[in-house]
C-alpha positions as CSV (number, residue, x, y, z in Angstrom):
1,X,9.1,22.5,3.2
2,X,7.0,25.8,2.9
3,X,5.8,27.6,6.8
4,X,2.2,26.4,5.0
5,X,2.9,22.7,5.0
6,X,4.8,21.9,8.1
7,X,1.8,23.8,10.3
8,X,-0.9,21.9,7.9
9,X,-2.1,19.7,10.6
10,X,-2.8,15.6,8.7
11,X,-6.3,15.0,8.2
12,X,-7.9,12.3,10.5
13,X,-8.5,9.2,8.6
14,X,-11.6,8.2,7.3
15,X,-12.9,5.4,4.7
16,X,-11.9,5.6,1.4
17,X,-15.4,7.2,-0.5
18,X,-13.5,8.0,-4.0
19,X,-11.8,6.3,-6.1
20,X,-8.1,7.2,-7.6
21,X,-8.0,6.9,-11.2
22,X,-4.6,6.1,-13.3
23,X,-3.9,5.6,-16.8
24,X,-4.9,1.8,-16.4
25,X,-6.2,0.9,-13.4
26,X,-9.1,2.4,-10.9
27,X,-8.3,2.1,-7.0
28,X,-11.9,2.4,-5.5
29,X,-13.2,2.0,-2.2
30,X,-13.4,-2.0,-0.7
31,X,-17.0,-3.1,-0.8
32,X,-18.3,-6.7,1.0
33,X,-18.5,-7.8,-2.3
34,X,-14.5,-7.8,-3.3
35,X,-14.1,-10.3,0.1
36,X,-14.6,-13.5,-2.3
37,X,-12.0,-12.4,-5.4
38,X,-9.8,-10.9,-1.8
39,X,-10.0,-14.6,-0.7
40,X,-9.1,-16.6,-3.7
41,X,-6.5,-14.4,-4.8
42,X,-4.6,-14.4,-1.5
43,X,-5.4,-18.3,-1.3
44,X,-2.0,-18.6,-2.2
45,X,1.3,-19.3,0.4
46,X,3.7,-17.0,-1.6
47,X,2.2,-14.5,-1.5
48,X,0.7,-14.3,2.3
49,X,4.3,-15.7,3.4
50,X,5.8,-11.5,1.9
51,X,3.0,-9.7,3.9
52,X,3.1,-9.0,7.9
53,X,-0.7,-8.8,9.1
54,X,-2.4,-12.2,7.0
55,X,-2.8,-15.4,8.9
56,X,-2.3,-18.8,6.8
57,X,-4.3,-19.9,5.2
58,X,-6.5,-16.6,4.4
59,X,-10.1,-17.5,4.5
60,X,-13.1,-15.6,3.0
61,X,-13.6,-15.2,6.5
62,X,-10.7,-13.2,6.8
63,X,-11.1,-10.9,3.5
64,X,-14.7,-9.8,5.0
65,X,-13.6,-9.5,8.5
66,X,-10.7,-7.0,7.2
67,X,-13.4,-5.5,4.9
68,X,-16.0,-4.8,7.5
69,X,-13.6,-3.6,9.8
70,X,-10.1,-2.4,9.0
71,X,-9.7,0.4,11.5
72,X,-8.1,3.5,10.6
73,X,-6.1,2.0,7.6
74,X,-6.7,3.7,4.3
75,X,-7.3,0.8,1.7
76,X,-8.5,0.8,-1.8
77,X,-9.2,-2.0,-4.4
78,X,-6.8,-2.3,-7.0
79,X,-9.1,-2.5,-10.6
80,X,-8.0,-3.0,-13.8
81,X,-10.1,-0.1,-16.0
82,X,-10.6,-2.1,-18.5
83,X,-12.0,-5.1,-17.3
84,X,-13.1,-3.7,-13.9
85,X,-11.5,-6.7,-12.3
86,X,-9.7,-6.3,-8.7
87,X,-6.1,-7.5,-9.6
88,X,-5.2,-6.5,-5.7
89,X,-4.6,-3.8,-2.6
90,X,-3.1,-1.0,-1.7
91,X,-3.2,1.3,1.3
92,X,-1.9,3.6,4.0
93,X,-1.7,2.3,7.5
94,X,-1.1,5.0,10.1
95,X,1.5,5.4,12.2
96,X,0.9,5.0,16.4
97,X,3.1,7.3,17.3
98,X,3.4,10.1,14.5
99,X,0.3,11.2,13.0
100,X,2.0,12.4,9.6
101,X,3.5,9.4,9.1
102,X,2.3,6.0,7.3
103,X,3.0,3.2,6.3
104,X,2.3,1.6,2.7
105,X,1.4,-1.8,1.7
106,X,0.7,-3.5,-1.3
107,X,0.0,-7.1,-3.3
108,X,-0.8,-7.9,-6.3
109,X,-2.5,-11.7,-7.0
110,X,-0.3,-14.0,-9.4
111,X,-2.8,-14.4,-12.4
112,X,-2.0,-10.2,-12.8
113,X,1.8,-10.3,-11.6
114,X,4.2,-8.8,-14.3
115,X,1.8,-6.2,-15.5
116,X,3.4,-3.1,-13.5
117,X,0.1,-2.9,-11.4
118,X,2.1,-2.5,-8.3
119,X,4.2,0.6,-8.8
120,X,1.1,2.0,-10.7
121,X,-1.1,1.5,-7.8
122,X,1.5,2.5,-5.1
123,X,2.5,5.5,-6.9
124,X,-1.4,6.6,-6.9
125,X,-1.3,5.3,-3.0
126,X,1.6,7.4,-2.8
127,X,0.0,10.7,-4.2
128,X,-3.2,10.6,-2.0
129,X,-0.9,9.9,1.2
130,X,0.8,13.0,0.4
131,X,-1.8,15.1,-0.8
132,X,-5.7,13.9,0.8
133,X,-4.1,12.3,4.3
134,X,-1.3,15.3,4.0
135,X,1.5,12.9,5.4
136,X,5.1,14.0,5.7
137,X,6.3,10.5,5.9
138,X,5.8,7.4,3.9
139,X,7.3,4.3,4.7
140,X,7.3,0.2,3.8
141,X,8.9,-2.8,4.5
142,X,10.0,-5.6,2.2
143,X,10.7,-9.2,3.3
144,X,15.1,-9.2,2.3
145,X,13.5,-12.0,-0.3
146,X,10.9,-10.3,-1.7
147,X,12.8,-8.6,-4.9
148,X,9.4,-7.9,-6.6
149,X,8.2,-5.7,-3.9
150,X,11.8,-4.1,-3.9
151,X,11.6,-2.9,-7.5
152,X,8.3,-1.1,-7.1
153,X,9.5,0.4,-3.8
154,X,13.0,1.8,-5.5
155,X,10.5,2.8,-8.6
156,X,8.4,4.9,-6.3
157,X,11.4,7.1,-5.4
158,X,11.7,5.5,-1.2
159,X,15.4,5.5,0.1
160,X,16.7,2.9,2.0
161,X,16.6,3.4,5.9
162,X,18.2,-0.1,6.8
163,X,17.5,-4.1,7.3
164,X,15.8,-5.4,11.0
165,X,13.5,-7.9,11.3
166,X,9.4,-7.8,11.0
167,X,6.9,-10.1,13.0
168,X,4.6,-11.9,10.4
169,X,1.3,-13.8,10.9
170,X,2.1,-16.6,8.3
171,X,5.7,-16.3,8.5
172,X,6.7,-15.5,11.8
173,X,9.6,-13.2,12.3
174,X,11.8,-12.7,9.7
175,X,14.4,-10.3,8.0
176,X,13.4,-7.1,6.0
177,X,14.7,-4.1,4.5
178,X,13.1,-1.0,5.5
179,X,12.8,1.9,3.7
180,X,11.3,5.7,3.8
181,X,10.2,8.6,1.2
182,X,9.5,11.9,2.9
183,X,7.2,15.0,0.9
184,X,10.4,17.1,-0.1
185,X,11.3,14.0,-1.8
186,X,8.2,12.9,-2.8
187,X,7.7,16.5,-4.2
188,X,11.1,16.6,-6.0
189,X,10.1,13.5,-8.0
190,X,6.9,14.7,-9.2
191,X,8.5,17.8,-10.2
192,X,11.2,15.8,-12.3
193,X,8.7,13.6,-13.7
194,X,6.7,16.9,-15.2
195,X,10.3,18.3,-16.5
């Protein structure tokens, strides 16, 4: 890490105002208007059951209660260029007690699972973590049972930090794997990828 970086103080967070654009999909700000496709998509137990903050069942209620207010979390909608339809989210939440840390978190809905939307999207989540937020540290969590969510996580370059256990809304506490990618690493990958 250059003198530069490790004195470049993180930006605070603010909403997402831009979108991200990758070679298939476009991660755009939420709007009120996503909450109902939010709702229907995650109006499934499998995959509420793999992720830590959604109650059971997940109401439209929910999806425009998290919309309207969801606090210093960087979130975007996962869109399918093509069609324009939102397949998912992505997003940053920030660490309490670091500020150049966060934490990333993902889903995709099942009609769109199998397309590699995930690693696309958490590799563009990735990228504007390390660049726009100017985090040192990126982690995520997996559910030990969750082997979708740990292919995209070893795709996007993380190294495995250990297994503990995670407190769930839907699920309770169970066992996860957790798992950390730092900007020398981060930066060392995107290097090899232009080689």
């Amino acid at each position: 890490m250059t003198d530069e970086e490790t004195t470049e103080r993180p930006r605070a967070r603010e909403r997402v105002t831009r979108a991200i654009v990758t070679p298939r999909l476009r991660l755009r700000p939420l709007a009120l208007g996503d909450a109902p496709t939010v709702a229907k998509l995650l109006d499934d137990y499998d995959i509420v059951k793999m992720l830590s903050r959604l109650p059971w069942p997940y109401s439209l209620d929910d999806a425009e209660s998290f919309i309207a207010d969801h606090g210093e979390e960087t979130v975007f909608a996962i869109c399918v260029k093509a069609s324009g339809g939102l397949v998912g989210l992505c997003g940053l939440q920030p660490d309490e007690t670091r500020m150049d840390r966060g934490e990333l978190g993902f889903w995709i809905g099942r009609p769109h699972w199998g397309n590699g939307y995930a690693t696309e999207a958490a590799h563009a989540a990735i990228d504007y973590g390390f660049t726009a937020l100017r985090l040192n540290e990126i982690t995520v969590n997996c559910r030990v049972i969750n082997d979708a969510s740990r292919r995209v996580i070893w795709k996007c370059g993380f190294r495995f930090r250990g297994n503990g256990m995670i407190d769930t809304v839907a699920a309770g506490r169970v066992a996860a794997e957790h798992f950390v990618l730092d900007r020398s690493c981060w930066r060392s990958l995107k290097s090899w990828g232009e080689a």
